[in-house]
N, C-alpha and C positions, 0 to 999 in steps of 0.2 A: 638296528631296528628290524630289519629283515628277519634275522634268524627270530628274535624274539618272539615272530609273529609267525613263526613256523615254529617254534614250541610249544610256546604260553597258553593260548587258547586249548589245544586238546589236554595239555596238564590241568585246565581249569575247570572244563566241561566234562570231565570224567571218558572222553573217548580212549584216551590210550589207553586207559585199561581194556577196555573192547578191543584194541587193536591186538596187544600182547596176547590175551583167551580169547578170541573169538578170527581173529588170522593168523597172528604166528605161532601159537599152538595149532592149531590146524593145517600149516603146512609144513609141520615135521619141529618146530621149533619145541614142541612139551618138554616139558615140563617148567620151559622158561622163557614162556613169550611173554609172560608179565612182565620177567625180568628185563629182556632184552628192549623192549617197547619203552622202561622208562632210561635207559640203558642209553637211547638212542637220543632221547629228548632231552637229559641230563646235559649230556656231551652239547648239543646244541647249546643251552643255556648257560651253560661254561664258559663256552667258547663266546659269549659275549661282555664279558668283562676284562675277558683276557684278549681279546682282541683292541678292546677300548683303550686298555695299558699298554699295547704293544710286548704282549707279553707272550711267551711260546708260540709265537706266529707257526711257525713253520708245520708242528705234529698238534697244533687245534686246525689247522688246512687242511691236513693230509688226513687226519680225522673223520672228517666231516667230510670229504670229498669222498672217503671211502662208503661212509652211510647212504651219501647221496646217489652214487651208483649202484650201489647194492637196492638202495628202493626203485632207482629208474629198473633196473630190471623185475622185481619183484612185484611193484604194485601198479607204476607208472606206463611203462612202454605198454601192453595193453589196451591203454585209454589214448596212443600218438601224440602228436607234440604238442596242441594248445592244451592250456590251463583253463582259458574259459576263451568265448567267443566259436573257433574252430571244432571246437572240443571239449572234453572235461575231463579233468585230473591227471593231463598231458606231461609230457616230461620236461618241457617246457622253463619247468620256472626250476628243475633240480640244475637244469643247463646252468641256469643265471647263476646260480649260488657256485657253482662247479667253478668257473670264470670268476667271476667274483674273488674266491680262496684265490686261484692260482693265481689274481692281480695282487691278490697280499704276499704270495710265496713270492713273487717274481716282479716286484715294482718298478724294474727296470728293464722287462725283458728278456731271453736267454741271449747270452752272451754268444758271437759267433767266436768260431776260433778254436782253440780247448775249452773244453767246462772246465778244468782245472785250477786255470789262472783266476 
């Protein structure tokens, strides 16, 4: 439900497109920050069914964690850590989702010992 609600809404209000032409064309992304903007949201929206099924856990995580710090650095760090309250549009809540994946990659934890066994 998370990710949902980190998608849905700018797919429905027409923002990503502003975000693709109007920031990531702008900061060097042209001719395909349309592209990339729904690129990112897709991926999002994917990775919620497929998570639902327990299905490619592992590269919809690793996915998605990659976007997530790719935007703390781009758009997020900037505005520091709260979301609301402290702040606004803090990196805050990319943490949660960050943690969140790695609870799905690693449901048990890293193993001490070799990573091998």
């Amino acid at each position: 439900m998370i990710m949902a609600m980190h998608c849905i809404p700018t797919m429905l209000d027409g923002s990503i497109n502003g975000f693709g032409t109007e920031y990531l064309d702008k900061v060097g992304f042209a001719p395909f920050g349309l592209f990339l903007a729904w690129a990112v949201k897709l991926t999002h929206l994917i990775a919620i069914p497929l998570l639902l099924f327990n299905r490619y856990v592992m590269p919809v995580a690793i996915a998605n964690i990659l976007i997530l710090i790719v935007g703390i650095f781009m758009v997020h760090l900037e505005n520091g850590w709260y979301v609301v309250g402290g702040g606004r549009n803090g990196i805050e809540f990319n943490f949660l989702l960050i943690f969140s994946f790695l609870t799905l990659m690693f449901p048990h934890g890293l193993k001490r010992g070799n990573p091998l066994k």
